[in-house]
N, C-alpha and C positions, 0 to 999 in steps of 0.2 A: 346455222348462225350467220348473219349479215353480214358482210363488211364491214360496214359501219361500225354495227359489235362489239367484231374483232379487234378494231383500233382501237377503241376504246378501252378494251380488254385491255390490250397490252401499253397503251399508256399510265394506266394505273398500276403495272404493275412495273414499269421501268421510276414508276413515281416513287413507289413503297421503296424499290433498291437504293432511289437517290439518296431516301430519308437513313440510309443504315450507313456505318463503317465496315460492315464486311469483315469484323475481324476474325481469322478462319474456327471454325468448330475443330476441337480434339488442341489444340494449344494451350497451355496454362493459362492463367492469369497475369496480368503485368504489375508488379511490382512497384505499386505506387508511390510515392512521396509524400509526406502526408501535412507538413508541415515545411517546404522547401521547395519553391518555384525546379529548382536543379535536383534530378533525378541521380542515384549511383549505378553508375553504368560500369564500373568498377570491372575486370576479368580479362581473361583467356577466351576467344572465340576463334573457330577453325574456319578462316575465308579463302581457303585453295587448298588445289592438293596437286602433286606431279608423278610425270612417270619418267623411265628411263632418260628419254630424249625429253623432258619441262614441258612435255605437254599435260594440261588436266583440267579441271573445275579454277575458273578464276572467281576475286572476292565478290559478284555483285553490288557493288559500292559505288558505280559509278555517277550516280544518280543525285547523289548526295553533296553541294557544293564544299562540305568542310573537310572532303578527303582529296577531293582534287588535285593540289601539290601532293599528298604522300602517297598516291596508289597512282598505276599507270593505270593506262585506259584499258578498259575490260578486254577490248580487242587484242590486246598487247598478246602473241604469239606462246611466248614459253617460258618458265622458269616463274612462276608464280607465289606470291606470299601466301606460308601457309596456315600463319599464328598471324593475329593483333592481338595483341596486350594493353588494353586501357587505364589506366592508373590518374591517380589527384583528385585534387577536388574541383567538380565542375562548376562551380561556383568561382571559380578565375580561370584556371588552365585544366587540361588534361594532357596526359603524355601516351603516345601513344606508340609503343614497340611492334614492330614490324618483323618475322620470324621466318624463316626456311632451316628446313633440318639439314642436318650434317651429311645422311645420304644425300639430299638434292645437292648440296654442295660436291658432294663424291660423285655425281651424274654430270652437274657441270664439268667437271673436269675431265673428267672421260671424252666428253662431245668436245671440249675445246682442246685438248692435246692433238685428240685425232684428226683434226684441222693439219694442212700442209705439209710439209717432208722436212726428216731431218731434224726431230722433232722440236720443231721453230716457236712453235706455242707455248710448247709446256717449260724452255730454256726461258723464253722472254717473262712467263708468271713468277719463276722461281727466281728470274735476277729481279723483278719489280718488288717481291715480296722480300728480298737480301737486304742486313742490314747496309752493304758499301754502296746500294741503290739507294734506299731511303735519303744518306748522306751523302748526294754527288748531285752537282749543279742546281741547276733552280728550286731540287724536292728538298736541299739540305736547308732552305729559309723557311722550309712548312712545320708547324707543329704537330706533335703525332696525330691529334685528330684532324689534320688538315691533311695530311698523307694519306690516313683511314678513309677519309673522303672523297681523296682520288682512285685510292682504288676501288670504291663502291662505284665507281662511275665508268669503271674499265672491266670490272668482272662481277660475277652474281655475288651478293654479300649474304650473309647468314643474317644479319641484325642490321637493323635500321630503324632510330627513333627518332621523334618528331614530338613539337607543343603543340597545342592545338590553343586557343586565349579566346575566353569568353569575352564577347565583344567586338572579335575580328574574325573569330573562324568557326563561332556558331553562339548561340543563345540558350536561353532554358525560359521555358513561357508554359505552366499550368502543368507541371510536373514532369516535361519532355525537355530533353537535347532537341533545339530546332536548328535547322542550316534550311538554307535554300536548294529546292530543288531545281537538278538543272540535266537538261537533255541535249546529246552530243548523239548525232546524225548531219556528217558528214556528206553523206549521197554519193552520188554513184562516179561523181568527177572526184578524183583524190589531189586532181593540182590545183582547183578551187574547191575546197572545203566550206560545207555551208558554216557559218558561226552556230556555235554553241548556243541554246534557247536556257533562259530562265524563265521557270513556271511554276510558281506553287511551292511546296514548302516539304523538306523528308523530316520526321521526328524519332528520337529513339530511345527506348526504353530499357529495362531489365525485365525479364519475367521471373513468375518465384523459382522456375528452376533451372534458371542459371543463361538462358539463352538470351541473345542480344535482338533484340525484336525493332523493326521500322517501320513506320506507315508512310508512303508517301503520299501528299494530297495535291489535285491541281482539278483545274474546271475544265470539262471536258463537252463539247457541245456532242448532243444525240439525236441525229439524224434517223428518221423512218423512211424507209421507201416502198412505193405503194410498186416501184412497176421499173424495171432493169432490163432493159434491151438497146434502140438503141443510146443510152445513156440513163442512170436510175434517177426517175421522179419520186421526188417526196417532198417531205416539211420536216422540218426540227422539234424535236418534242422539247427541248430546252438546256439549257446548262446547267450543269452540275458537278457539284465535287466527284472524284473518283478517289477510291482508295486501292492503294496496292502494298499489302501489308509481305514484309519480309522476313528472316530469321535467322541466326547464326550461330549453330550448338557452342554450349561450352568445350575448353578442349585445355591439354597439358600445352606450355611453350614448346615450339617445333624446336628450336635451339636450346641445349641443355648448359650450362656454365660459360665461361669467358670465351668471347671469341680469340682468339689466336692472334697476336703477331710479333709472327718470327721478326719482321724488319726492325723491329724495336730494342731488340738484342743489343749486349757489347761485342763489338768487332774489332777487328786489325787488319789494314789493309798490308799485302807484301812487302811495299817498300817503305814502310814505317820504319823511324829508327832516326836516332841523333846522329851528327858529326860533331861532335864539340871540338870547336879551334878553329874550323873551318876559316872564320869572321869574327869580326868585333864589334857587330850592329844592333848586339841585342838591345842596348839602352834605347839606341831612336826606336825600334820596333816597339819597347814599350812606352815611350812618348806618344806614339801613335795611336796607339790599341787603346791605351788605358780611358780616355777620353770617350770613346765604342764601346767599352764595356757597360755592361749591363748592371742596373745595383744590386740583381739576386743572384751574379754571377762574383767568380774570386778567380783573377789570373793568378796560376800558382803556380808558372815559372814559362823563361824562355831559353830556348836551347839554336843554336846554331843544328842548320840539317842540310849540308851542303854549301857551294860557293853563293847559292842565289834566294836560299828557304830560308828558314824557321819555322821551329815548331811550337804553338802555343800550348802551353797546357792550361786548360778552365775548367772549374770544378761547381757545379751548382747542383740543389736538391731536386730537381727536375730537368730534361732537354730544354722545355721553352725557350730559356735565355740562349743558351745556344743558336737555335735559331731565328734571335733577334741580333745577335752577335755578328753573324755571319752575314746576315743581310746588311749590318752596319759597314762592317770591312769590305765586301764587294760595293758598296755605295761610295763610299771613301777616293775610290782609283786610287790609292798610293801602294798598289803591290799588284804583278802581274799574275797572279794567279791567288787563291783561294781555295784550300782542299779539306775536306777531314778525312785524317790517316786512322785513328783510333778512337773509340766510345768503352769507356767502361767505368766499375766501380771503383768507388775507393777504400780506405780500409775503413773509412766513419760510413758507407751505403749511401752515400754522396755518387752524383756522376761524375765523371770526367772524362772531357775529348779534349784529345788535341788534333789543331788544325797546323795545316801549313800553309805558309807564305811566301808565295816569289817575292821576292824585294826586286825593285827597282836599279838599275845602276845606279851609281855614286858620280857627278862629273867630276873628272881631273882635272885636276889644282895644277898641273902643268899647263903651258902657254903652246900654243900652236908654231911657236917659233920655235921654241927649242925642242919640239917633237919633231919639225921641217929638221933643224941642224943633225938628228942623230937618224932622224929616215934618210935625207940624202944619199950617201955614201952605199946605201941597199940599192936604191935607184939606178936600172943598166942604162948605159949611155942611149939606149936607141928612145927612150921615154919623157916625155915632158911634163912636168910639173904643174897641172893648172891650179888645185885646191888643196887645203888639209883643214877639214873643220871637226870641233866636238859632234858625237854622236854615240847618242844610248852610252855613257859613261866612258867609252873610248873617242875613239877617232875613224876618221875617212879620209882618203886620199884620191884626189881624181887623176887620172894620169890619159895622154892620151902617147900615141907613138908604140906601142907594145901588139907582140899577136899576143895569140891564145896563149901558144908555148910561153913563152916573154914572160905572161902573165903568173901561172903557174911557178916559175922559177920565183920569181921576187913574193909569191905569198909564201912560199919556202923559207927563203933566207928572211923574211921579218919572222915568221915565227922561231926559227933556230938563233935569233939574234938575241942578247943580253935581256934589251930596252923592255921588247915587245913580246903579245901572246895574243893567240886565239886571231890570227889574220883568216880571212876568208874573201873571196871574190862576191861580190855584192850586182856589178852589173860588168857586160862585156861589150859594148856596141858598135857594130860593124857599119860608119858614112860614109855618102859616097868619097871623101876625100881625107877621112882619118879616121881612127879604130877610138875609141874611148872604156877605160877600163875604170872602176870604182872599187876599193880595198877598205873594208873594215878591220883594225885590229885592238887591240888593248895595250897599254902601257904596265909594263911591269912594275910593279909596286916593292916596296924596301921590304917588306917582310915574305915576298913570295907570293903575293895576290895580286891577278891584274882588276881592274875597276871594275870587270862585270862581275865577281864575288866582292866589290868591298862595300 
């Protein structure tokens, strides 16, 4: 047989392939639509699987541009999704649940505890996962499912769901789910990555028995070569579609019932608890707050908890308010501090936390002179008198002429004195030609409270 022939031979028969889809023999039938541009893609399909250490079969999906935000890239090392659950109608949105089972979950944690000494991993999951973590600093402004979502982003999650909206994250054209198809080959530099190629189109079906089937199509040029040595000579036989059909058995959700979270629980922190009498502030505290409250939320009392807290109690049918509450009151500045002590139920299945609040000093209503008139007489001869100004609800006195000792004696006798409470040394400064000492203290108030509780 000639060359010549042969070519010919086999360009008719790369022709004949052009003209086919390829779809593989031994597969069912696809499940057509028969009356509705948008196919039901509707199911359970198993796209990973792991082993002890999240190593295994990842979902082959990468190809596809409408999963791109919910699935990592096929490369992605371990701990792989091992359910999608696709649900709605695709004719607007579809929902798509995302599953790892309860063992993979029970393997994560094995491989992440046994990380570092002293068992540093598995203490830091179990306070992240607590409900006095949920409720402490910036996580107490999150909503639970904003919490849920930090720790999906710190540890493997069981469940992860996502919309998908026809129109922005895929189409239906002649009885198929279309998205664009798109190829990620990066090369062989990882600190310049080639961009991402869109080419061609993935489409996806049902089959009758049950599996989730894709074709992908793009134009691919077909090069022949007559002669490869040094470099191969040929000509292009031409461009054409290629098909690369794919398939995803049906399968049970890898996640069986609700996910879990303990952090959502009612708690009580240790030092939870009133002092009633403490102070007499509750009325501004509720001037203050009540304006921050929320309208699905009910303050349902204020308690004195200390010379410088209170304790709010708010009662709402759900957390949310809560954590628009608290983002109010830290927003605010009128209280040094912001905590929640307790989360729980009521007797109506109502929640209710109470939070606590530093208050702020109170300034004294007494004059700098007559706190000078009744400090003097504390003052040892060897110390001079520069300043006495308000500060943080008490006072400050600058002094210079004092040592250290010196010092110490007169933060003594002001606190042991009628007037005065709570003196402390603030600064001590040694120039080259005098000593300078600064004394914070409080003035004693008629019912037994200096200003930093009133």
């Amino acid at each position: 047989m000639g060359q010549h022939r042969r070519i010919t031979l086999a360009c008719l028969c790369l022709l004949l392939l052009a003209g086919c889809d390829g779809y593989p023999d031994g597969w069912s039938r696809l499940d057509r639509a028969l009356f509705s541009a948008c196919p039901d893609i509707s199911g359970t399909y198993r796209i990973g699987e792991n082993n002890e250490e999240g190593v295994g079969r990842s979902h082959n999906l990468e190809g596809a541009l409408m999963f791109r935000n919910i699935l990592p890239p096929r490369n992605a090392p371990r701990w792989h999704w091992e359910t999608m659950t696709i649900s709605g109608d695709a004719r607007e949105a579809l929902q798509v649940t995302l599953m790892r089972s309860a063992t993979t979950i029970e393997h994560f944690k094995v491989q992440l505890f046994a990380k570092g000494g002293m068992g540093y991993y598995r203490k830091q999951y179990e306070d992240m996962h607590s409900p006095a973590r949920r409720w402490s600093g910036g996580f107490a402004q999150m909503t639970d499912d904003e919490y849920a979502a930090n720790l999906e982003k710190l540890y493997v999650a069981p469940v992860e769901q996502h919309t998908l909206r026809r129109g922005k994250d895929y189409d239906c054209a002649g009885g198929w789910i279309t998205t664009t198809r798109m190829e990620n080959d990066p090369g062989p530099d990882h600190s310049q990555p080639r961009p991402d190629t869109f080419d061609g189109t993935v489409r996806f079906m049902r089959s009758v028995d049950g599996y989730l089937v894709a074709e992908a199509q793009h134009v691919e040029s077909h090069p022949f070569y007559l002669w490869c040595g040094d470099g191969c000579k040929g000509f292009n036989l031409g461009d054409w579609t290629d098909h690369d059909w794919r398939r995803w058995e049906p399968a049970t959700p890898a996640w069986q019932g609700e996910v879990p979270r303990p952090w959502a629980a009612p708690f009580v922190r240790e030092r939870y608890g009133a002092d009633s009498g403490s102070h007499t502030r509750q009325q501004e505290v509720r001037e203050l707050v009540q304006p921050l409250l929320p309208a699905d939320a009910t303050l349902a009392g204020i308690e004195a908890a200390g010379n410088r807290d209170v304790l709010l109690s708010v009662t709402s049918a759900s957390t949310t308010p809560f954590t628009r509450l608290i983002a109010a009151l830290e927003k605010s500045y009128r209280f040094t501090s912001v905590q929640v002590d307790a989360l729980a139920h009521d007797d109506k299945g109502n929640w209710q936390i109470a939070i606590r609040l530093g208050l702020k000093p109170q300034a004294s209503a007494t004059s700098t002179a007559d706190i000078q008139l009744r400090l003097l007489p504390l003052l040892p001869p060897q110390g001079t008198l520069q300043a006495i100004a308000p500060q943080d609800g008490g006072f400050s006195v600058t002094l210079r002429g004092l040592t250290h000792k010196q010092t110490d004696a007169l933060v003594q006798a002001i606190n042991q004195s009628a007037d005065f409470r709570g003196a402390s040394t603030q600064m001590f400064f040694v120039g080259a030609d005098y000593t300078e000492t600064r004394i914070r203290f409080f003035e004693e108030t008629a019912d037994g409270q200096d200003n930093a509780g009133r």
